[in-house]
N, C-alpha and C positions, 0 to 999 in steps of 0.2 A: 756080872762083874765087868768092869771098865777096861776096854786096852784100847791107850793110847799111847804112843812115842816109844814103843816097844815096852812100855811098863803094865802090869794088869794089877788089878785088885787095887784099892784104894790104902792101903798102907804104904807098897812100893810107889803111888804117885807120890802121895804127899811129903816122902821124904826129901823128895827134889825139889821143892815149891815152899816157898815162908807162906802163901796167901794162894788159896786152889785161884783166887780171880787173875791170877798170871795167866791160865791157859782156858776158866770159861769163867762167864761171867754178865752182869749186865748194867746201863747206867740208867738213871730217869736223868733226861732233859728236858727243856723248854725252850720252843724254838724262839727268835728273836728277829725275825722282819719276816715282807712279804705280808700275803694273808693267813698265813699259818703263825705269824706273829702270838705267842702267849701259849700257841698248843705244846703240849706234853707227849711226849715220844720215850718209848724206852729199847734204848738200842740193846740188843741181845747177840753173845759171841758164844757159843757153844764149844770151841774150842778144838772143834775137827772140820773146820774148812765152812761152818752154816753160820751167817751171820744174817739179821733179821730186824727191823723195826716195828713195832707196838705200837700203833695211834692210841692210845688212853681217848682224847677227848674227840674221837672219830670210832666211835660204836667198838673198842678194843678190835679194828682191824689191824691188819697186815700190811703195811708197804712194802717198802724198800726191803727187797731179799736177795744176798749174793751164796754163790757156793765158789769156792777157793778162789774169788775176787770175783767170778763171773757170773751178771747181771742175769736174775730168771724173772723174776717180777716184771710187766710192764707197770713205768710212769707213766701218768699225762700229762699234756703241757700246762698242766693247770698248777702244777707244781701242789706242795702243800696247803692246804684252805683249812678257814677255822669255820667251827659250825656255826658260826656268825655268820658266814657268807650264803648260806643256803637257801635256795629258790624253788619252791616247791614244784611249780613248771618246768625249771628248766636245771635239772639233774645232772648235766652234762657240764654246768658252768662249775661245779665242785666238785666232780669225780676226778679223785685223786689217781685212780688205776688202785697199782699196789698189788702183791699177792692175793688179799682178800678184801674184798668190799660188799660189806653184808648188804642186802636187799628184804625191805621188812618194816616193822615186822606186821601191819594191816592190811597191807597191799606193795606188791613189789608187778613188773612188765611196765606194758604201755601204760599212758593215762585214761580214766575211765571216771564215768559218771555211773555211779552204783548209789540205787535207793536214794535220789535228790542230792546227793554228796559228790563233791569233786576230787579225783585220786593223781597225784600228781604222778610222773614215773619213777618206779624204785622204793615209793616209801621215804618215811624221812629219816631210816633210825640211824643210817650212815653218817650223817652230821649230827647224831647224839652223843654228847660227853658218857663216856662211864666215870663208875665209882671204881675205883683200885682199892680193890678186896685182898690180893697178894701180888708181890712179887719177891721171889726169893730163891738163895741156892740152897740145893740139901744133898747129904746124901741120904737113899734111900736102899736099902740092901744092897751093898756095893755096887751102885747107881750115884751117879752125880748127877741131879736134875734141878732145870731152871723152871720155876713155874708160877705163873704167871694167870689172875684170875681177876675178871671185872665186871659189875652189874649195870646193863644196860636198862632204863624205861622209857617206854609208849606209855604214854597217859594223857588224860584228857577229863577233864573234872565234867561229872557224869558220865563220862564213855568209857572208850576200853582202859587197860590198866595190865599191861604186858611187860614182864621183864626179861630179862634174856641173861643169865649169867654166863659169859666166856672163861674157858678155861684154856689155855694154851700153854704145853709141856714139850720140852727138847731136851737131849741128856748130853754131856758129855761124850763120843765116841761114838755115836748115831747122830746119821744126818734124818732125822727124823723132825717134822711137826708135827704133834698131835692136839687135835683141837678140839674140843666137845663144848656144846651151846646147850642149855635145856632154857626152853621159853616156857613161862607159867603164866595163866591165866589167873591173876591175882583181884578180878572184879568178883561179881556175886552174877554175870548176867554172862552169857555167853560170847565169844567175840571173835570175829571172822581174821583168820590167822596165814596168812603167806608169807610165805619166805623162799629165797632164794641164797646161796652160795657163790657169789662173784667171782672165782679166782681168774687172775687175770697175769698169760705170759706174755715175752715180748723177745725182741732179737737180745743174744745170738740163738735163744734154744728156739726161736721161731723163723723163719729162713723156708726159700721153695725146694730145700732137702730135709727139710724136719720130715719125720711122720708120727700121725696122730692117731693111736691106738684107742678104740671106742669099742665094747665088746658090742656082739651086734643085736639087733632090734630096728622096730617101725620108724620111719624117719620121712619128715613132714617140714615145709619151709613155714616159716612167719613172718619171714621178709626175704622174698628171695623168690626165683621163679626157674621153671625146666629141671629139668633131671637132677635126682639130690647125689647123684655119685660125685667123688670129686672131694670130701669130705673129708679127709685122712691125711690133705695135704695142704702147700700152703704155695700161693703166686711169689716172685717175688715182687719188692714196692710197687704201684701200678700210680699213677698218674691220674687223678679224678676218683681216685676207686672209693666205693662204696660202699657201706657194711651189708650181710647177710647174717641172718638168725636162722637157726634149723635146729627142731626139737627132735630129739630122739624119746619116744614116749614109754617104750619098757628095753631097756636094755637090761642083755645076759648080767647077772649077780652069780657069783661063788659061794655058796655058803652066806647069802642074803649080803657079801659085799660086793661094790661096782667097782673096777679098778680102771683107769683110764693112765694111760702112758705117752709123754711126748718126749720125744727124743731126736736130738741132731747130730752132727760130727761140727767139731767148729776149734779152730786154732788157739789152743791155749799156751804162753809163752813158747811159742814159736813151734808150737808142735799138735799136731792131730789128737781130738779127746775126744770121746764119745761123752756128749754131755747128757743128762736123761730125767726127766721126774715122774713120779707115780701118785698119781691120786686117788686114793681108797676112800669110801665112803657107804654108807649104810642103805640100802637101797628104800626100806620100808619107809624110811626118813623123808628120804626124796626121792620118790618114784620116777622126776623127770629129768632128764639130762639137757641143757638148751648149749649150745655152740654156737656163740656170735665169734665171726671174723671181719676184720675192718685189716684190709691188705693197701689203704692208701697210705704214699707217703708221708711221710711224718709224723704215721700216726701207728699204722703196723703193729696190730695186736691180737691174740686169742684168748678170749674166754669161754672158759670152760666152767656151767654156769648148772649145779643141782639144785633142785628146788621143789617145793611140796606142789607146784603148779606151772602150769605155760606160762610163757611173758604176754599170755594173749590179753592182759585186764584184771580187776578185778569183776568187772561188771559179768562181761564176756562167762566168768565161771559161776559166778552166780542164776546166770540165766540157762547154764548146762546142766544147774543140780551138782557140781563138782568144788564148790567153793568151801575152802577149811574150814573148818570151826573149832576153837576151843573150848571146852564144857566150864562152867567155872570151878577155879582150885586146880584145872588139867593143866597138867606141863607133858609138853615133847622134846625130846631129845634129839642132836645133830651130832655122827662124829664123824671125823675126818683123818687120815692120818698122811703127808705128803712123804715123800720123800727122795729125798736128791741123790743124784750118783755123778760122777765125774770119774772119768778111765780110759783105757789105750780101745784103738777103736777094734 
């Protein structure tokens, strides 16, 4: 049952309301300059303090996310880009940031030369348009839910033929996203399958008083050198600074889920909050957990990055005997569920 504004049950709200979109609700837009010129966005207001943006023609990720005004998502200065603008080499030149930026779905890490073929970084599926399959409000057993559902494809006439349906649900009175992917092998021939989870935070819940709860497990750099402690926190801006990657290869699960928490203290109208998010996620899904941080000015960011594989390659896992495969007609499933807190400290 729903309580919001001291009202519960979905009777008592709607008496006070001509249109439940007073208090949640969402718009399709399309943006209008820049390089993101022509893309499709659908701003999402839940209606207790979670507001959120939908890239539709950016593989249905995540951008722009605030909780009661305050910014958890990192941007990049790249600002919004259309999948027009995408460079198979150079991944960097159109990475939006944003809450979530898929990695996928034939090859996601470095670049790599696997079997005669060139892999560029990330994969391309991030500057793939979906198809908008739904968006909608409902209520659901006295649940008011916005939910929101898109079909992503990789294809390649005679190669693979992967789709990726996104599902992403928020409710009214829960600062919750929940997100579930199931990628299908829609060929006749089998097809080498990586994916990664990009969620990507930034100031104020990133600062050198944040701390960053990782349950514990083996932990190993991939770019990055000397002792891997030091993990759990963050510099403040450094001048030159440089990214490091560090995979954690089997972290502690509860009941087969991983939960990771970042939390800071940071001045919300004029006053001390405890600001906080938890990310849940299915372990057997994605066995690996990778942590890139990039603490140079200007750019100041944490991703916290699940994935069926290391960012070491595709080549790199192929040559370990570790590299995915979907059988054909096989679909796997990704879920996720985030969620935000804001309170006295």
């Amino acid at each position: 049952m729903v309580h919001v504004y001291g009202r519960s049950g979905k009777r008592d709200l709607i008496e006070h309301v001509a249109d439940i979109r007073q208090l949640a609700g969402f718009q399709r837009m399309q943006l209008v300059q820049g390089k993101g010129k022509g893309s499709e966005i659908i701003q999402v207001r839940n209606g207790s303090g979670l507001q959120f943006q939908i890239a539709v023609d950016r593989a249905f990720d995540i951008g722009m996310c605030e909780i009661h005004g305050i910014p958890v998502a990192w941007l990049s200065q790249n600002g919004p880009v259309s999948p027009f603008f995408y460079e198979k080499d150079e991944w960097n030149r159109s990475f939006e940031g944003g809450l979530l930026a898929t990695c996928g779905l034939t090859t996601m890490g470095k670049p790599s030369v696997d079997e005669g073929r060139s892999f560029g970084p990330h994969g391309r599926i991030s500057s793939t348009p979906a198809e908008l399959l739904q968006s909608e409000g409902r209520w659901n057993d006295g649940q008011y839910e916005l939910i929101f559902r898109g079909l992503v494809r990789e294809s390649s006439v005679g190669g693979e033929n992967l789709t990726m349906e996104r599902t992403i649900v928020t409710r009214l009175g829960d600062n919750r996203i929940h997100i579930t992917d199931k990628v299908t092998n829609e060929s006749f021939r089998q097809v080498e399958h990586l994916m990664m989870h990009h969620f990507n935070f930034g100031f104020p819940l990133i600062g050198d008083s944040c701390a960053i709860d990782i349950p514990p497990g083996p932990k190993r750099w991939i770019n990055g050198e000397g002792p891997t402690d030091g993990w759990n926190g963050f510099p403040a801006p450094v001048e030159n600074g440089r990214p490091t990657v560090m995979v954690h290869e089997d972290v502690q699960a509860h009941e087969g889920s991983v939960q990771v928490r970042i939390s800071n203290t940071v001045i919300h109208n004029g006053q001390e909050s405890k600001l906080a998010v938890k990310l849940g996620y299915d372990k057997t899904a994605s066995p690996y957990l990778t942590q890139w941080k990039h603490p140079g000015k200007g750019v100041y960011v944490l991703g916290i990055e699940p994935g069926n594989a290391t960012t070491e390659g595709r080549a790199v896992h192929r040559q370990r005997g570790t590299l995915p495969i979907l059988a054909p007609g096989e679909q796997k499933t990704y879920t996720f569920c985030i969620e935000f807190q804001l309170g006295g400290v």
